[in-house]
N, C-alpha and C positions, 0 to 999 in steps of 0.2 A: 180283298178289294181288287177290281180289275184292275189294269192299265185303265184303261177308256174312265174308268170314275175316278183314278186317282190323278188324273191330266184335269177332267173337269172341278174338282173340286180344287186343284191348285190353281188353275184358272179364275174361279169365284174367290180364293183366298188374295190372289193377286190383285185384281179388280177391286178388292173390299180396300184391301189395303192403299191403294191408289186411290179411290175415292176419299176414304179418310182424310188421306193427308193434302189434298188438296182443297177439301173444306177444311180444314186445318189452317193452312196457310192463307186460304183468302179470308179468314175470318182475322188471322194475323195481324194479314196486312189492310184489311179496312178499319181495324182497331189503331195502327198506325197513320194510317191516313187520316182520322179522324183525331186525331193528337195533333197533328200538324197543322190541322185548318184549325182550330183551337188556338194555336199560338200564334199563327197568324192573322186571327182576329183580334187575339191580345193584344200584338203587336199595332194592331190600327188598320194593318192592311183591310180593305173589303170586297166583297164579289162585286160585278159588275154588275150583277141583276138586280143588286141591291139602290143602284142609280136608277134605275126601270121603272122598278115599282115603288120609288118614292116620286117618282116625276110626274 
């Protein structure tokens, strides 16, 4: 394997790996985020938009 293909291919192995983990983590953190509006609907709090469109 060349130089030149083995730059490019750690390049795409890099990049793979970076996009992963960043779907990764937002998938994470919108899993957690969504736990928390949960609780705090338990809790009684409510959105504002929720005044809106009952008015």
């Amino acid at each position: 394997m060349s130089a030149h293909a083995l730059y490019v291919t750690a390049a795409y192995g890099i990049t793979a790996v970076v996009l992963i983990g960043l779907i990764g983590w937002i998938l994470l953190d919108q899993r957690a985020r969504k736990r928390e509006l949960a609780e705090l609907e338990a809790a009684g709090v409510r959105r504002r938009s929720d005044k809106a469109a009952k008015s």
